[in-house]
C-alpha positions as CSV (number, residue, x, y, z in Angstrom):
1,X,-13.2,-9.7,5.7
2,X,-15.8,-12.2,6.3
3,X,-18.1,-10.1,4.5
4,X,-16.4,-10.0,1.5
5,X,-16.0,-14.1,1.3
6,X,-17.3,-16.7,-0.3
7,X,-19.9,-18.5,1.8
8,X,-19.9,-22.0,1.4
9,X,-22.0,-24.0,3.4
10,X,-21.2,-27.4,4.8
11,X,-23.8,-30.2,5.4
12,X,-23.0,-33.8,6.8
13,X,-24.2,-36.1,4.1
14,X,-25.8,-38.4,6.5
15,X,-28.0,-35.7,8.1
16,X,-31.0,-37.3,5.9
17,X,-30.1,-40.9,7.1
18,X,-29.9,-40.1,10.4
19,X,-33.4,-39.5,13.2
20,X,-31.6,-39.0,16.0
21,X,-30.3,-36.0,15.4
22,X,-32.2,-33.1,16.4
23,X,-31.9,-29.2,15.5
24,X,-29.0,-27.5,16.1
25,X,-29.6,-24.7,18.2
26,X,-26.8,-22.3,16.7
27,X,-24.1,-22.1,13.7
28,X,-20.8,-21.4,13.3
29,X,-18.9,-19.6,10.5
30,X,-15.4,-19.7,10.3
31,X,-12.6,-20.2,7.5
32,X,-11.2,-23.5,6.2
33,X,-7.8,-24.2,4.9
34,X,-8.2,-23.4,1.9
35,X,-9.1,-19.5,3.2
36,X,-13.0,-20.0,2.4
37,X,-15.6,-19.2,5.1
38,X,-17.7,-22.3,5.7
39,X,-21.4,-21.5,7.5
40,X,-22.4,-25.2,9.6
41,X,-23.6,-26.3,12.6
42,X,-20.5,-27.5,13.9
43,X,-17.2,-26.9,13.4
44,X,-14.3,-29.2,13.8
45,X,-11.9,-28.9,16.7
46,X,-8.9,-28.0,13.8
47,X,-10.5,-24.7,13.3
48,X,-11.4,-23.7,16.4
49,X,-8.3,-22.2,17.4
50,X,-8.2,-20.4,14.6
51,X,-11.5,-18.0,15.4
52,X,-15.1,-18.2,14.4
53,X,-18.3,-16.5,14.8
54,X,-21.8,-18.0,16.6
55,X,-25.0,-17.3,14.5
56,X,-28.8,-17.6,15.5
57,X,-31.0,-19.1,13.3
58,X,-31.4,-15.9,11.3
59,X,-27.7,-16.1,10.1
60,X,-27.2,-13.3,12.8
61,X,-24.0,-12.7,15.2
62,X,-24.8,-13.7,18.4
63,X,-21.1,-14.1,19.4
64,X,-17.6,-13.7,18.2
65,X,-15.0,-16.0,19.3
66,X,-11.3,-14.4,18.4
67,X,-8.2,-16.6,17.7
68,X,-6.4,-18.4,20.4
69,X,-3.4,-16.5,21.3
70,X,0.4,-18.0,21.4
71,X,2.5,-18.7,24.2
72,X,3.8,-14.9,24.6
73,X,0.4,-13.3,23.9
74,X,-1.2,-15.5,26.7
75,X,1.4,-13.8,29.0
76,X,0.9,-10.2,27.9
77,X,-2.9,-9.5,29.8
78,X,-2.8,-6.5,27.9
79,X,-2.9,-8.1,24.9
80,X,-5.8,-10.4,26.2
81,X,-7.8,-7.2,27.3
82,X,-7.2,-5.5,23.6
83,X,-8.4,-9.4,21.8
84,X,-11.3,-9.1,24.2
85,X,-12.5,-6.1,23.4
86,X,-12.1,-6.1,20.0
87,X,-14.3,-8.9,19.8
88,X,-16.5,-7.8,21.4
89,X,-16.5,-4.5,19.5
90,X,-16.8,-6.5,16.3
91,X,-19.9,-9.0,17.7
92,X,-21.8,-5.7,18.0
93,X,-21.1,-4.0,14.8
94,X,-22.2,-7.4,13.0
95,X,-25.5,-7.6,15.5
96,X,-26.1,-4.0,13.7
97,X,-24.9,-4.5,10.2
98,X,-27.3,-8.0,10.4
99,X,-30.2,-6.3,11.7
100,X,-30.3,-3.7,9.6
101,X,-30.1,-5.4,6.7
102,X,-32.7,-8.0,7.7
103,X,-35.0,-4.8,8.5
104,X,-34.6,-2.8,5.0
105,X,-34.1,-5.6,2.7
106,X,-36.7,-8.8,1.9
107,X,-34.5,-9.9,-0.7
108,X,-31.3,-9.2,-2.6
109,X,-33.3,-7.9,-4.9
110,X,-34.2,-5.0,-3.0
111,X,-30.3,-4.0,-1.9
112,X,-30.2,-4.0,-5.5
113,X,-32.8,-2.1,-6.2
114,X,-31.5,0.9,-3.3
115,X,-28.2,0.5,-5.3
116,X,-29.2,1.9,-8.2
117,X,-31.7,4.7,-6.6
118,X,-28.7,6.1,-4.9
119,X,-25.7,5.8,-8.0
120,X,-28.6,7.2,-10.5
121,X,-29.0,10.6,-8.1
122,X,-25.1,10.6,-8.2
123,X,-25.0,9.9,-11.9
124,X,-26.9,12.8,-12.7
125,X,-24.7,15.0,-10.6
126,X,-22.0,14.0,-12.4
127,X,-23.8,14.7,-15.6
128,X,-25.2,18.2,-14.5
129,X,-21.4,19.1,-13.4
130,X,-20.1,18.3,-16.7
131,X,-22.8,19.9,-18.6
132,X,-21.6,22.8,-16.8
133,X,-18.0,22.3,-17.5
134,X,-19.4,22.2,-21.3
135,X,-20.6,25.4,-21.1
136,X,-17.5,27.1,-19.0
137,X,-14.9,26.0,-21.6
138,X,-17.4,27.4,-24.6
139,X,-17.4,30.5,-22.6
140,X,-13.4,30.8,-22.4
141,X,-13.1,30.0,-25.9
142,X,-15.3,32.8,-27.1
143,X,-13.5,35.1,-24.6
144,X,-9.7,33.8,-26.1
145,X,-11.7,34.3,-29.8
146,X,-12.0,38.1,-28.6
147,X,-8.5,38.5,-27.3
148,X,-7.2,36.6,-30.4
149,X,-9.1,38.6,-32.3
150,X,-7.9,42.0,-30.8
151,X,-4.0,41.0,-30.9
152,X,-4.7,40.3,-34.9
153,X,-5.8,44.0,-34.9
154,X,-2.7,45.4,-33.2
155,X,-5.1,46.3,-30.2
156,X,-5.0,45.5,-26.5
157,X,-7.0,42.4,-25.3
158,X,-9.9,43.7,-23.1
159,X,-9.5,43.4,-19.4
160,X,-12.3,41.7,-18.2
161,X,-12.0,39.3,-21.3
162,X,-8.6,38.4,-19.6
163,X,-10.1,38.0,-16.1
164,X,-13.0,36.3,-17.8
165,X,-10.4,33.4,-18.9
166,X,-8.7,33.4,-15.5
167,X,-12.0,33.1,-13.6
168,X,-13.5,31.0,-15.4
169,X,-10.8,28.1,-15.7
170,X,-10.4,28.3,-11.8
171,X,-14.7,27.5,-12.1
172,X,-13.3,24.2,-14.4
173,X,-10.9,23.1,-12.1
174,X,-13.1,23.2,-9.1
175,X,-15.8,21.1,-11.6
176,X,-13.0,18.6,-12.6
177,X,-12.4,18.3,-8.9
178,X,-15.6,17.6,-7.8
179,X,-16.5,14.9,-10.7
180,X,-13.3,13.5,-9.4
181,X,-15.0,13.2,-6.1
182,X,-18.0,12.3,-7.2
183,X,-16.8,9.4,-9.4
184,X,-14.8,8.2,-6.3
185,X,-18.2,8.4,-4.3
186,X,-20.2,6.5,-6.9
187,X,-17.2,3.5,-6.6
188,X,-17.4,3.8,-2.7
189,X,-21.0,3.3,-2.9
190,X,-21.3,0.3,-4.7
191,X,-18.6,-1.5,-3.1
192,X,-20.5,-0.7,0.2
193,X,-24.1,-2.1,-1.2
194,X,-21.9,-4.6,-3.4
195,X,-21.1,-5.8,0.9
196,X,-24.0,-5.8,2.2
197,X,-25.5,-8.4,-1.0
198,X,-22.6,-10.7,-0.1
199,X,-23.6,-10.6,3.7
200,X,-27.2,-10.4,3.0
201,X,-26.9,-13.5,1.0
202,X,-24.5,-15.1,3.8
203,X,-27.9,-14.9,5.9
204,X,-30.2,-15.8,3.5
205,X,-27.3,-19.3,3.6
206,X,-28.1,-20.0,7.0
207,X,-31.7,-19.6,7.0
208,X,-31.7,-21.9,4.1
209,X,-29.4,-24.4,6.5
210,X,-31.9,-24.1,9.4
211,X,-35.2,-24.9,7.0
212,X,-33.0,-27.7,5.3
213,X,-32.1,-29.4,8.8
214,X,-35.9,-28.7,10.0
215,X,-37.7,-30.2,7.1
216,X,-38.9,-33.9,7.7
217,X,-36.5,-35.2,5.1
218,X,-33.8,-34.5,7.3
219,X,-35.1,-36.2,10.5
């Protein structure tokens, strides 16, 4: 996903040379040969059929532009209605995913920062679920001491020290599986925030692109 890319942007080397050339007014992203996503204010006619995505000056999506389709696909309107609306589906989730990110974050910094808030409060949930686990197996082993204890003896193991043992490892099993789940979630969570830093930085690239192209130096 584009998200998950490296962002490399592209600058014409004679930009600074050049007066005559004014500001663009949008950017394209879109992927090179070699698979990499490129951020510039053109893009060569070689990669347009392959796709790419229109950004304001805030590094936002302002349009998506899907692949050109082959001979058959351009035949097959269904197929054209389905590429249509999927692109447009996709413009709007990264109008969303941009603008919230450019409302709750300054900096990368602060996605940072919101990363670890949120895997510390699972953290400790994990820890407090193992703590209890701690405790649960202590208390089976003290009830398998008894019953040990009382077949040494010649004596019947006490009931409720039996039930004791079969309640209390169904309590472990339900722990395990929820540190299991919770260990998943803390993984989920920062590949999501580990997301939004790459795309947040993928803006923060264009803006830099737009102040680099504005500046007098590059009139």
């Amino acid at each position: 996903m584009v998200s998950k890319s490296k962002v490399v942007v592209g600058l014409i080397l004679g930009l600074a040379l050049s007066s005559s050339i004014s500001v663009a007014e949008n950017f394209y992203r879109y992927r090179n040969e070699q698979g990499s996503v490129v951020v510039d204010f053109r893009i060569p006619t070689r990669y347009v059929k392959g796709g790419y995505e229109i950004l304001n000056h805030d590094g936002m999506v302002i349009e998506v532009i899907p692949p050109e389709l082959d001979a058959s696909q351009k035949d097959d309107r269904a197929s054209q209605r389905r590429r249509t609306e999927a692109a447009i589906a996709e413009q709007e989730r990264l109008r969303r995913w941009d603008e919230s990110l450019l409302r709750r974050y300054s900096t990368v910094e602060d996605i940072e920062a919101a990363r670890d808030r949120s895997l510390r409060d699972l953290r400790i949930r994990v820890s407090i679920l193992k703590s209890n686990r701690r405790s649960l197996r202590q208390k089976i082993e003290n009830a398998q001491a008894r019953v040990a204890e009382a077949e040494r003896l010649g004596r019947e193991p006490a009931a409720i020290d039996l039930e004791l043992i079969g309640e209390t490892k169904a309590e472990i099993d339900a722990i395990e599986r929820a540190v299991s789940d919770r260990q998943q979630q803390i993984a989920a969570v920062n590949a999501d925030f580990q997301t939004d830093i790459e795309r947040f930085r993928a803006l923060q690239e264009v803006v830099t692109l737009r102040r680099s192209m504005e500046s007098p130096s590059a009139r």
